[in-house]
Each structure stands twice: as structure tokens, then as C-alpha cells.
Residue frames as a rotation matrix with the C-alpha (Angstrom) as fourth column:
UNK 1
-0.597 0.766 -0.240 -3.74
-0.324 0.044 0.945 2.79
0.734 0.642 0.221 21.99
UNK 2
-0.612 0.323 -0.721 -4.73
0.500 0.865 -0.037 1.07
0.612 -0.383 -0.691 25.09
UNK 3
-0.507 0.430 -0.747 -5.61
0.676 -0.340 -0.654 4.02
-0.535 -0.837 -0.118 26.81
UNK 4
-0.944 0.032 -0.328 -6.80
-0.237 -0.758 0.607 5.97
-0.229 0.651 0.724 23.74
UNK 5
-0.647 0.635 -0.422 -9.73
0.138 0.641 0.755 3.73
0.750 0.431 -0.502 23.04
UNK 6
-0.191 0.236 -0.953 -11.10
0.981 0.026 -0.191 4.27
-0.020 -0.971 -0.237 26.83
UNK 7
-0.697 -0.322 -0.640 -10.67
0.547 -0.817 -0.184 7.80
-0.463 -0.478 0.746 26.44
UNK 8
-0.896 0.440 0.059 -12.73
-0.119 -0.367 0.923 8.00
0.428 0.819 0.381 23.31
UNK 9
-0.064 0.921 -0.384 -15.77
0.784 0.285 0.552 5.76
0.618 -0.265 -0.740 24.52
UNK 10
-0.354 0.195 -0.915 -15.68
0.800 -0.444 -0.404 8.08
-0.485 -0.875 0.001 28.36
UNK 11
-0.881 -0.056 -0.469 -15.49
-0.135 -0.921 0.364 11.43
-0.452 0.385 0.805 25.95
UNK 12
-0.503 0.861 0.074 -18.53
-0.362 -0.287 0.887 10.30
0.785 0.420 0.456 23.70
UNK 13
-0.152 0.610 -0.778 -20.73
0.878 0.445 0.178 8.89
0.455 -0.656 -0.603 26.65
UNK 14
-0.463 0.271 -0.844 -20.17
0.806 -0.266 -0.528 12.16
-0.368 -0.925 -0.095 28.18
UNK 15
-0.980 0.194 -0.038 -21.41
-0.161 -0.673 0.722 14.04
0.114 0.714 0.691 25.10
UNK 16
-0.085 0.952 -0.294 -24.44
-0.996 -0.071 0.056 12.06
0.032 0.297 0.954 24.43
UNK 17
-0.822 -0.172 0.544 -24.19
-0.210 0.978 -0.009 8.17
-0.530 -0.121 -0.839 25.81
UNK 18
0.540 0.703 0.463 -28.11
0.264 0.380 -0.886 7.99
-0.799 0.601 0.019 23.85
UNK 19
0.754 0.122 -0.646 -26.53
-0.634 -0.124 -0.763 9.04
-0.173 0.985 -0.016 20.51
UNK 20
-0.356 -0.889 0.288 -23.56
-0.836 0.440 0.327 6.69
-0.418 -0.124 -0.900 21.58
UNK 21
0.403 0.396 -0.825 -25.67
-0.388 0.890 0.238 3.92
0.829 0.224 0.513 21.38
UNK 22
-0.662 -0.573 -0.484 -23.84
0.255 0.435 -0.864 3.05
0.705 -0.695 -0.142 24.76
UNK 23
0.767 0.589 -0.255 -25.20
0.183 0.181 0.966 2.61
0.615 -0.788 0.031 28.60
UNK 24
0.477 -0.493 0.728 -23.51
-0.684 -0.728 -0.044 3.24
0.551 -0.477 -0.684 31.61
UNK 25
0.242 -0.251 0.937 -23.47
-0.668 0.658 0.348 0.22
-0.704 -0.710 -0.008 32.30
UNK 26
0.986 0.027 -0.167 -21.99
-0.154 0.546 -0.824 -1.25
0.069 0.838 0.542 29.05
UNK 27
0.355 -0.782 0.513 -18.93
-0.159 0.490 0.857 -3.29
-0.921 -0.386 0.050 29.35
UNK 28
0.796 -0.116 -0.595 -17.14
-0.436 0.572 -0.695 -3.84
0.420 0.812 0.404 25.89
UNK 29
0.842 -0.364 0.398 -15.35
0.327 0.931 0.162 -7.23
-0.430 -0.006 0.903 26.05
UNK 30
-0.054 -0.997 -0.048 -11.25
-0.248 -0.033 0.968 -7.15
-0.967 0.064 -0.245 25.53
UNK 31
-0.659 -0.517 0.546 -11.61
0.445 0.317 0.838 -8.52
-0.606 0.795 0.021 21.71
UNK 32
0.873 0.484 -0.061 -14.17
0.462 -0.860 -0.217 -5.74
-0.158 0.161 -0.974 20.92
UNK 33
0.726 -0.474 -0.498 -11.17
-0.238 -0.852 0.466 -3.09
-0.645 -0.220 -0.732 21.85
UNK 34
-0.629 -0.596 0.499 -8.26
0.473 0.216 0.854 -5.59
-0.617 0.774 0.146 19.75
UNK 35
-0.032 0.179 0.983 -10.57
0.998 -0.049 0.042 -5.41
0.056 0.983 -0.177 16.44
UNK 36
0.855 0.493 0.161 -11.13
0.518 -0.801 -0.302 -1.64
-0.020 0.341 -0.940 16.88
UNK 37
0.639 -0.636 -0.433 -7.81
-0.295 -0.722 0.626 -0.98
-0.711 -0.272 -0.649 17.55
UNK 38
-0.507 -0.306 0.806 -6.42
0.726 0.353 0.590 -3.40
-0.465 0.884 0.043 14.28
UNK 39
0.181 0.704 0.687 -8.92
0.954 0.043 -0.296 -1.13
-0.238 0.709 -0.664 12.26
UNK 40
0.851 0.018 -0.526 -7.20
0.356 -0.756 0.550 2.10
-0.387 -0.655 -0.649 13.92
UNK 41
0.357 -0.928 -0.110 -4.03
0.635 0.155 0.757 1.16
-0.685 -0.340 0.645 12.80
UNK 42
0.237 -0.216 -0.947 -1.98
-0.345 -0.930 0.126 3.90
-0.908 0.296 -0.295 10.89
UNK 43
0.933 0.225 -0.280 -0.92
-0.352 0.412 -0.840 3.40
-0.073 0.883 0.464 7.00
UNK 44
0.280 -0.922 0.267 2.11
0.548 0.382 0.744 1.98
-0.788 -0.063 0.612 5.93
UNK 45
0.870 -0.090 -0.485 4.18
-0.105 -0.994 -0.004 4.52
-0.482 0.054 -0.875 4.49
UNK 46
0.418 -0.871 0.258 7.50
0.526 0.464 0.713 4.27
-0.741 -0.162 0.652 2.38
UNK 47
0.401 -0.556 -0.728 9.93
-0.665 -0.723 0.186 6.48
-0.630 0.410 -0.660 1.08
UNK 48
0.494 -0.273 0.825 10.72
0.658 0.738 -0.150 4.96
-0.568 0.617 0.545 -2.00
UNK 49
-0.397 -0.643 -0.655 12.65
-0.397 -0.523 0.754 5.34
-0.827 0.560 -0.048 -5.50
UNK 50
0.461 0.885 -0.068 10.16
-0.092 -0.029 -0.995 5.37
-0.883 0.465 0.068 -8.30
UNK 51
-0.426 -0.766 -0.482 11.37
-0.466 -0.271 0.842 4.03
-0.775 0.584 -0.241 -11.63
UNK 52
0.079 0.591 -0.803 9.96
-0.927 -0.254 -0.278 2.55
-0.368 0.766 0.528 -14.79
UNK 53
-0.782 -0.619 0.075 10.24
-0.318 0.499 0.806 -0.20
-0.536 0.606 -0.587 -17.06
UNK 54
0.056 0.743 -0.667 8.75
-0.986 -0.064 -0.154 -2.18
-0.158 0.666 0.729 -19.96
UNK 55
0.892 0.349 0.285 8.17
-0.212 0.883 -0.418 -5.53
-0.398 0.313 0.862 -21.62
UNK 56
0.596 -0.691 -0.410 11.98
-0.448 0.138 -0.883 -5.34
0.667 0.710 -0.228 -23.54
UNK 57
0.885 -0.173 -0.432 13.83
0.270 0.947 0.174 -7.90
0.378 -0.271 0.885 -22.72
UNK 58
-0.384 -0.895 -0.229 16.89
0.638 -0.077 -0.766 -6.01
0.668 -0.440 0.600 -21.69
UNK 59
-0.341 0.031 0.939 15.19
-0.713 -0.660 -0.237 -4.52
0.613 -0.751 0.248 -18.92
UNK 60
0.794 0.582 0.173 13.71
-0.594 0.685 0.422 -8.03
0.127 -0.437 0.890 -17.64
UNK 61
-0.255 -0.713 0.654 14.81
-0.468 0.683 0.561 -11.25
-0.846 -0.162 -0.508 -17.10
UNK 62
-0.922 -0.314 0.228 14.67
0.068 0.449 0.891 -13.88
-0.382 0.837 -0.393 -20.11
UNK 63
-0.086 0.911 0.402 10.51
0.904 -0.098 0.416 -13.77
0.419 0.399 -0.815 -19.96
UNK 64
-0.934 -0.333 -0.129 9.58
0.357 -0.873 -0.331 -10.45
-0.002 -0.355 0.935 -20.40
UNK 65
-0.480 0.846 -0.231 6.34
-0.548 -0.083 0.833 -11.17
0.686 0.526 0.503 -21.43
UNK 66
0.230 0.383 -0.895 5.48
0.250 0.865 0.435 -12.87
0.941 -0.324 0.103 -17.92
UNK 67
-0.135 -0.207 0.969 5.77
-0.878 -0.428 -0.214 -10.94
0.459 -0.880 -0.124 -14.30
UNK 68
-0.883 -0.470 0.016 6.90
-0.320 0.576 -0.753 -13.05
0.345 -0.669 -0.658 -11.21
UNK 69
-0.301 0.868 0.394 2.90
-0.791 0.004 -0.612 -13.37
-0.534 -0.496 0.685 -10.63
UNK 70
-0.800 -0.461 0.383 2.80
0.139 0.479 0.867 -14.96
-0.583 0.747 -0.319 -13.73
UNK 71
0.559 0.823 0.098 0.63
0.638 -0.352 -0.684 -12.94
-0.529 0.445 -0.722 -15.40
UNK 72
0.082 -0.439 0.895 1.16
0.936 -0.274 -0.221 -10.67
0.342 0.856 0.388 -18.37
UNK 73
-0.516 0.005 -0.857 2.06
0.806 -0.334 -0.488 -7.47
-0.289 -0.942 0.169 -17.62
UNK 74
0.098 0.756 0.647 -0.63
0.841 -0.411 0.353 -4.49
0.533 0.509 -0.676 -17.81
UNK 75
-0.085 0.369 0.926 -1.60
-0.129 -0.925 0.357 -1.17
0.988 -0.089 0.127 -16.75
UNK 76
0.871 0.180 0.458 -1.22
-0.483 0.133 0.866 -1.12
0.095 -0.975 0.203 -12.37
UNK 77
0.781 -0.492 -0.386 1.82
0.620 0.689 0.376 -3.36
0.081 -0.533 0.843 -11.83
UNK 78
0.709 -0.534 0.460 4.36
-0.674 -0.705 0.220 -2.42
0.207 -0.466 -0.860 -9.86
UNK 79
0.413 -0.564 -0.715 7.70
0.311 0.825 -0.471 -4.43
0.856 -0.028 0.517 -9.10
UNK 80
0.226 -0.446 0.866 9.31
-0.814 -0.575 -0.084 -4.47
0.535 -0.686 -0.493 -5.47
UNK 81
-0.177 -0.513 -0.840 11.07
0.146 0.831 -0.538 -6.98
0.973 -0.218 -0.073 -3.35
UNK 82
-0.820 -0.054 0.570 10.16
-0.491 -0.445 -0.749 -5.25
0.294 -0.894 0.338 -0.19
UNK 83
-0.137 0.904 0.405 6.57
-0.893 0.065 -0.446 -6.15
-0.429 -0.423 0.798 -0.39
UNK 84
-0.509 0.076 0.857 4.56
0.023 0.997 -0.074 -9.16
-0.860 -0.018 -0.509 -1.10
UNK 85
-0.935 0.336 0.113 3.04
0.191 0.209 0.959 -10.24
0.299 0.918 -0.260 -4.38
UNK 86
-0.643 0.763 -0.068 -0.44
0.689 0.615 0.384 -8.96
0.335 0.200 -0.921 -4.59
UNK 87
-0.429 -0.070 -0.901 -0.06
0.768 -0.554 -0.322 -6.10
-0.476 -0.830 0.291 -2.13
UNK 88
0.319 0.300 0.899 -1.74
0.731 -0.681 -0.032 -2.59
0.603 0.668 -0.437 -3.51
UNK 89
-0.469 -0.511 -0.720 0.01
0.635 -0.762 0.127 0.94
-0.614 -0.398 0.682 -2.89
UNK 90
0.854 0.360 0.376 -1.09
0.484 -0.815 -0.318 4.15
0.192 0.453 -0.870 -4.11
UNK 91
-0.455 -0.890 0.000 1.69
0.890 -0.455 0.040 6.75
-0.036 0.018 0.999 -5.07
UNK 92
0.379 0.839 -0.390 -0.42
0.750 -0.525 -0.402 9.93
-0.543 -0.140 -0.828 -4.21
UNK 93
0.033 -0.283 -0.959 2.58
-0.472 -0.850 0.234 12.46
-0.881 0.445 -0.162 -5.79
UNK 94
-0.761 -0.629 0.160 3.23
0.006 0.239 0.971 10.63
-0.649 0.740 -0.178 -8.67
UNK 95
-0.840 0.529 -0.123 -0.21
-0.022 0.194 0.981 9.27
0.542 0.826 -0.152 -9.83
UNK 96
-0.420 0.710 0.565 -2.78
-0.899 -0.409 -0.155 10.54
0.121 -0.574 0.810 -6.80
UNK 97
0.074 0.501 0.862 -5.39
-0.799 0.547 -0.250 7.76
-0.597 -0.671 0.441 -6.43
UNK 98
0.509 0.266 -0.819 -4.60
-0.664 0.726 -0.178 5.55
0.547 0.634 0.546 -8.90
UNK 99
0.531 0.058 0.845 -4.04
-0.782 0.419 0.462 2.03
-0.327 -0.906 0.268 -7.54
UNK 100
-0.015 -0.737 -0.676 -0.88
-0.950 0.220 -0.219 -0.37
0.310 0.639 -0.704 -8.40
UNK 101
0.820 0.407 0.403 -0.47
-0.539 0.786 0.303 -4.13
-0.193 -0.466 0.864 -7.51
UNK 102
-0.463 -0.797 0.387 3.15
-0.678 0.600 0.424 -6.19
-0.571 -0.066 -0.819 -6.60
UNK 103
0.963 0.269 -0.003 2.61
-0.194 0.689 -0.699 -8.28
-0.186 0.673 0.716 -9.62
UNK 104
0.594 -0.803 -0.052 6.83
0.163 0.184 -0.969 -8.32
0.788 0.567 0.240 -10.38
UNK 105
0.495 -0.804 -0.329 10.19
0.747 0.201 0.633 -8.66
-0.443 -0.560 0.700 -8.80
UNK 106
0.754 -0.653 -0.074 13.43
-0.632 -0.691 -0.350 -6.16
0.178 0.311 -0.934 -9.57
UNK 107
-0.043 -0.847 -0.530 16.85
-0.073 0.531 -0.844 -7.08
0.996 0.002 -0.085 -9.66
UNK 108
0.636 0.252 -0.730 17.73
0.654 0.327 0.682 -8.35
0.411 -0.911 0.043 -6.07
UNK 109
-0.385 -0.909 0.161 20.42
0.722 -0.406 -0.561 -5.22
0.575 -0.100 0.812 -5.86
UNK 110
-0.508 0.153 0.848 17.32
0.115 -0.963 0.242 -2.94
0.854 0.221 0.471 -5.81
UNK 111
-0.567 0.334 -0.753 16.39
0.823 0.257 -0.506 -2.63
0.025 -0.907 -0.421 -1.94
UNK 112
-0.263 0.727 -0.634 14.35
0.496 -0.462 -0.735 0.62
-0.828 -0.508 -0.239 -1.51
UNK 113
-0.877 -0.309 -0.368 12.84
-0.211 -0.441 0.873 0.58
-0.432 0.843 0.321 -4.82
UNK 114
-0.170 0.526 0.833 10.10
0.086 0.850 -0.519 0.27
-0.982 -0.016 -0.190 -6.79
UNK 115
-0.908 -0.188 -0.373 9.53
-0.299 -0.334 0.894 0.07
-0.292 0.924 0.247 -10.60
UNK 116
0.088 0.945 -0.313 6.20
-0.666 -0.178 -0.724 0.67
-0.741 0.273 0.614 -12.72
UNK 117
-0.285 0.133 0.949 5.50
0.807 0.567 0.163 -1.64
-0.517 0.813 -0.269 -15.50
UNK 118
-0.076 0.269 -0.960 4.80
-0.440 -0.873 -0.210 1.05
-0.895 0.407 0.184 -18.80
UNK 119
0.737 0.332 0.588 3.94
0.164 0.756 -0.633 -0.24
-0.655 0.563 0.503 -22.33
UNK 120
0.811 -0.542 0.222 6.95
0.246 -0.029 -0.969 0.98
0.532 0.840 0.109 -24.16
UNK 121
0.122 -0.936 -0.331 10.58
0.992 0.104 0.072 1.43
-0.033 -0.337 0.941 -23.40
UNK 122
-0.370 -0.038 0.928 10.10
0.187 -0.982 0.035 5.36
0.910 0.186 0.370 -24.19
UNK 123
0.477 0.879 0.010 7.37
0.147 -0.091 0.985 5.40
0.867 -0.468 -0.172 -21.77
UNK 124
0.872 0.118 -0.476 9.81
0.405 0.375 0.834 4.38
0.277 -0.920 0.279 -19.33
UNK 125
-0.463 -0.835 0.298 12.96
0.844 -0.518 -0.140 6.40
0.271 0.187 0.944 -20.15
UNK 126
-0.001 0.268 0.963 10.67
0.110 -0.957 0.267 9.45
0.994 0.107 -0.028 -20.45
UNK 127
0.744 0.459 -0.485 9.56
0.486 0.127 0.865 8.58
0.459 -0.879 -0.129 -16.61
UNK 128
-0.197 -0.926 -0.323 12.72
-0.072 0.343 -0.937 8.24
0.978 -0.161 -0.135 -15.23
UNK 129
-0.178 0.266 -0.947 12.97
0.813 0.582 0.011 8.32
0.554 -0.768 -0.320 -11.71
UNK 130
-0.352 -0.326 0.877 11.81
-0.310 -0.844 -0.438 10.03
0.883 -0.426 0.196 -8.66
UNK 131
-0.589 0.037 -0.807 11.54
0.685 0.554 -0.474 9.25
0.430 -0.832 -0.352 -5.19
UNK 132
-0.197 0.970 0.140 8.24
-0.487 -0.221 0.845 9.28
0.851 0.098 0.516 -3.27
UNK 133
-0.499 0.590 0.635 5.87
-0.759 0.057 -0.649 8.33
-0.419 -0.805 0.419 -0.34
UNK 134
-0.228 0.843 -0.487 3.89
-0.098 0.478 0.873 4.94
0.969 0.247 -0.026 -1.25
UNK 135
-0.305 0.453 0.838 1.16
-0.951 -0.196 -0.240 4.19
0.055 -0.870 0.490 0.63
UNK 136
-0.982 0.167 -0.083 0.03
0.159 0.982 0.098 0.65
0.098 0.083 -0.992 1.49
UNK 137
-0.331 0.937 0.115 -3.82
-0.833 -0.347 0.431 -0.01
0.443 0.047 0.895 0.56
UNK 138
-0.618 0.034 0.785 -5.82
-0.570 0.669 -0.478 -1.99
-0.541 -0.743 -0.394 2.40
């Protein structure tokens, strides 16, 4: 990236340094180039296993009525141990732009999983599983 960032600025300057908004004699400053390269950074990506569940108490733990956020669960949560509470992913094959939130936990067996929250126990049978690309959202 270090030399990618240089390469860009030289390439537009030599297009059009007035539509740059740049001089020839502009200098950008070493924490100019960090933030633009933090903003650069690619998505986070994971091959996952996609699976389901509901509110029934034999798929939970004793409160099923209460995700590891402690909040009820609704429409968008997602459970995974990989990531952090709060995080948002998009599953682009499964459900295109809609947008989930790490609001629950899974058993601690499941390592490259994640599981949807669905309102009924059908819902979540019908699902079953399939294994996907999530994307981390910023």
C-alpha cells in the first residue's frame, strides 16, 4: 500500500493536478497517507456455515427468550463466536443486502459457524444449512 498511494496521487497530478485539487508542490503529511490507507482497507470475508435457529428452548440455552446481548431476539441477529457482539455482516448469497448483527453466541463446539435467529422452529428446519461468504460491514 505504501507505494500504491504515491502512485495514485503522481498518476492523477499527471492527468489534471487543477482537477486534483493538488500543487506540485503539495506535500501530504505521513498521517494523511495512514487514514487513507485504513479507509482502503479490503473487506473481511468468511467462508462460513450458515444455519438457523429459533426462540425453543431446545435449541438455546435455558433463556431462550434473551440473546448473549441481552436483548430479545428479532429479525437481523445472527449468532457466532468468531466475531464480536455488535459486529454487522451481510450474507450477499443467502439474503443479498440485508444486514445482520452478532447479537448471540452458539454452542462453543461451533467454530466456523454462524446461525440466524428465525421466529419459528419450522422457519429454521426449513432453512437448514448452507455454507457461504459473509462479509464484514463497516
Amino acid at each position: 500500500m505504501e507505494t500504491i498511494l504515491p502512485a495514485l496521487i503522481s498518476f492523477v497530478m499527471a492527468i489534471s493536478p487543477q482537477t486534483a485539487g493538488i500543487s506540485a508542490t503539495t506535500q501530504i503529511s505521513i498521517p494523511i497517507v495512514q487514514a487513507a490507507q485504513e479507509r482502503v482497507s479490503a473487506p473481511r470475508i468468511f467462508d462460513v456455515w450458515v444455519t438457523a435457529y429459533s426462540s425453543s428452548q431446545d435449541e438455546t440455552d435455558s433463556t431462550p427468550n434473551i440473546t448473549a446481548s441481552n436483548k430479545a431476539p428479532h429479525d437481523g441477529v445472527l449468532a457466532a463466536n468468531f466475531l464480536k457482539l455488535g459486529e454487522k455482516v451481510k450474507i450477499p448469497s443467502l439474503f443479498g443486502d440485508k444486514i445482520f448483527t452478532v447479537e448471540d453466541r452458539m454452542n462453543k463446539r461451533k467454530k466456523n459457524f454462524v446461525d440466524i435467529w428465525m421466529p419459528t422452529k419450522q422457519d429454521a428446519l426449513k432453512f437448514g444449512i448452507a455454507k457461504a461468504d459473509i462479509v464484514l460491514v463497516d
